[in-house]
N, C-alpha and C positions, 0 to 999 in steps of 0.2 A: 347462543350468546358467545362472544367472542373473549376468549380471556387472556389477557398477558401473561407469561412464565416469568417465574423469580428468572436473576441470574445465573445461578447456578443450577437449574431445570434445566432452563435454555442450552446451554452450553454442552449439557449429558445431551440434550434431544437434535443439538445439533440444530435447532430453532427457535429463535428468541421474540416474536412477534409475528403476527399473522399480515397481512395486507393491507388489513384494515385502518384507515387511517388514523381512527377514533386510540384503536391499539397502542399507533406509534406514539401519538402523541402523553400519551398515559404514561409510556415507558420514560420518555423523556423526562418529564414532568416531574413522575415519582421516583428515578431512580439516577439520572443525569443531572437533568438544571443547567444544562450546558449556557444557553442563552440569554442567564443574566446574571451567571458567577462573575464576580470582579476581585480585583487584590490591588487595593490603593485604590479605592475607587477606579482603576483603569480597565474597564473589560480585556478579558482576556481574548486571542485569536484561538479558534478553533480547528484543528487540523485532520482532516478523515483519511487515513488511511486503510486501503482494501489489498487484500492478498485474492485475487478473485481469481476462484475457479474456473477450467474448459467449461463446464455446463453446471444448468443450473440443479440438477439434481445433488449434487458435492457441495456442501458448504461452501465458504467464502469468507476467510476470517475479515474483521472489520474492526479497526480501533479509532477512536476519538482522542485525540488528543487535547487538551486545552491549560497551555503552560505547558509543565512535564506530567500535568497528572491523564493518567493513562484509564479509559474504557474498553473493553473486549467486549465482543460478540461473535456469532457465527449467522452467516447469514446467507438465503441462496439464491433467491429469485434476483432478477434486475430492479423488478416494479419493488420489493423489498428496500435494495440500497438507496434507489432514487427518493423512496418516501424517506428516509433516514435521512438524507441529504438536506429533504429539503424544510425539514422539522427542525436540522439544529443549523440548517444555513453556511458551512465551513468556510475559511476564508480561503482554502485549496483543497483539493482532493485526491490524492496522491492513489494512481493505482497500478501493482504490480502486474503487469499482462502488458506486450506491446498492444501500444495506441497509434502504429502507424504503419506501413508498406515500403518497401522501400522504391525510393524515386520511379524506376523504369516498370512497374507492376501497378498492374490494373486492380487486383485483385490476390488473396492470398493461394488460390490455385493457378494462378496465369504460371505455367511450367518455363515460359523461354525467359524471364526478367532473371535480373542477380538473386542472389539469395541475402544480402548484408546491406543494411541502414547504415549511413554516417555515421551514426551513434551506436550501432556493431563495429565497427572497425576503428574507432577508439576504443572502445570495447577493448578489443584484442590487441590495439599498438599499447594497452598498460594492463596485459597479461591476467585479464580478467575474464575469467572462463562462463558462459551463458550458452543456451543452449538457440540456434539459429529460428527465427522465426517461421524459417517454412518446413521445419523438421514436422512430419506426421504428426506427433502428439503437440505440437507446438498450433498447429492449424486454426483447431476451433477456438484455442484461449485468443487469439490476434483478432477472431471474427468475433466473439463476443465483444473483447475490451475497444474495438474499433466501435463497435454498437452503442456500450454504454456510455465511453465518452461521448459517442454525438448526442444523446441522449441527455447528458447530464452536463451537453456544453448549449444545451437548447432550454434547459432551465436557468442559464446564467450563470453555471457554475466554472471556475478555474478548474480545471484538470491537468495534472502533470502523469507522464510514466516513468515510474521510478521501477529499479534493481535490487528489492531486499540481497541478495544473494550478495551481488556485488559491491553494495554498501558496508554491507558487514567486513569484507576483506580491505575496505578502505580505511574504518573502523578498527580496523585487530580485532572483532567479534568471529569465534565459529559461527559457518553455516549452521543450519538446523538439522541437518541429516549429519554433522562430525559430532555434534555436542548441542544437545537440545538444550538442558542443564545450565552449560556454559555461557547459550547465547543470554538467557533468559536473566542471568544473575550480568552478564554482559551490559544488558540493556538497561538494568537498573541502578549498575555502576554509572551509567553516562547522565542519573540525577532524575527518569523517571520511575513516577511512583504510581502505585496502583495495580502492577503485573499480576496478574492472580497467577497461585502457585501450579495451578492445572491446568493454564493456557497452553493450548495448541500449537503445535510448531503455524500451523494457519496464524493464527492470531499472532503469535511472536514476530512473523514475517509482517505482518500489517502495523503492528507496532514499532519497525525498523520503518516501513513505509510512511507513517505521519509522521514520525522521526523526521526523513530525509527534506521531508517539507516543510515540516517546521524551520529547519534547518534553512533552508532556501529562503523562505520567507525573511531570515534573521540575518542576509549577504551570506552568508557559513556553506553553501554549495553552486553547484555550476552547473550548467546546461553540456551533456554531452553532444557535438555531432550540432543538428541544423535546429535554431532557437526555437524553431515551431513545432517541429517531431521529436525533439530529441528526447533523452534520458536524465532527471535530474538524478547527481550525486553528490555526494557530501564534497566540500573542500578536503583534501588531503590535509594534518596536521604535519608541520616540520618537524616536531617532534615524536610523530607515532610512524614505529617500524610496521606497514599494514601487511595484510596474509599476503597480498599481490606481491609488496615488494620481498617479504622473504621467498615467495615461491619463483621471484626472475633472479633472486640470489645463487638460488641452489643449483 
């Protein structure tokens, strides 16, 4: 018999639902409601953000957003996400992992193509550090997230690739490796609620990630590079000094 884990199981075991879809929908049902919360009678939009790992043995943080109020998970398989997907329906999908190659590449082992996307090299024309997509460790996360989006753009779904890393510095938010702490009280300064206090730097990155979509959804970000592959990022505020700009100050 298959059994759903509390929340806070799930998250020590690193797995919050089995495959099964009987499960997912359980999960939804008795501990989300994502799909027919409303405020003012207006249903809300639902925003999934994924921090997804090189493979599927490593977790994959995973948050729901709908409004500003915030759900965590950790999650691993593909057939995992996809079922999650398609149970609370998102109106985008925001996931950190390149979702593209760049132009002159077949493939992300073809060695004679460039190494940088349009949306790398604005990347670096506004001093925002990432690490290149054909970098070794960089390999299999570009071959999965190219998988899942096809995947999860063949169920109907909007897919965006988003830059927790580089959203936060556009933000004023520490990364998650300078100040885990930081980000976490960060992100609930900027009006969401719901962060649980032993969210994973995984899950903090995924909640920067339905963030940035949200955001997109609401005109508040921009497409970096070519409107098809590119990177969404937050609008820059005129009035926020972000990490980018003090670190081309120094």
């Amino acid at each position: 018999m298959q059994r759903t884990l509390p929340l806070s199981e799930g998250r020590r075991k690193h797995r919050l639902f089995s495959e099964d879809e009987g499960s997912v929908e359980l999960l939804l049902l008795a501990q989300l409601a994502i799909s027919h919360d409303t405020t003012q009678g207006v249903i809300l939009m639902t925003v999934m953000g994924i921090d997804l790992a090189a493979r599927e043995r490593k977790a994959s943080g995973v948050c729901l957003l709908r409004g500003k109020r915030v759900k965590t998970l950790l999650l691993h398989t593909d057939a995992e996400l996809v079922a999650l997907a398609k149970r609370v329906r998102p109106a985008l999908i925001a996931i950190d992992a390149p979702l593209s190659l760049p132009p002159d590449r077949k493939s992300i082992h073809d060695r004679t193509g460039t190494h940088l996307r349009p949306c790398d090299r604005e990347l670096l024309r506004r001093g925002i550090r990432f690490f290149p997509i054909t970098l070794g460790a960089m390999r299999p996360l570009t071959e999965r997230g190219i998988r899942l989006k096809e995947r999860l753009q063949g169920e109907g779904f909007r897919v965006v690739e988003v830059f927790p890393g580089g959203a936060q510095d556009v933000l004023g938010l520490p990364r998650k490796h300078h100040n885990l702490d930081g980000l976490r009280e960060g992100l609930r300064r900027l009006g969401l609620r719901g962060i649980p206090d032993d969210a994973t730097h995984d899950e903090l990155d995924a909640v920067t990630a339905a963030y940035v979509g949200w955001l997109f959804l609401n005109g508040q970000g921009e497409v970096l590079g070519e409107e098809r592959d590119g990177i969404v990022m937050p609008l820059p505020s005129p009035f926020m000094t972000t990490n980018a700009t003090r670190k081309r100050a120094r």
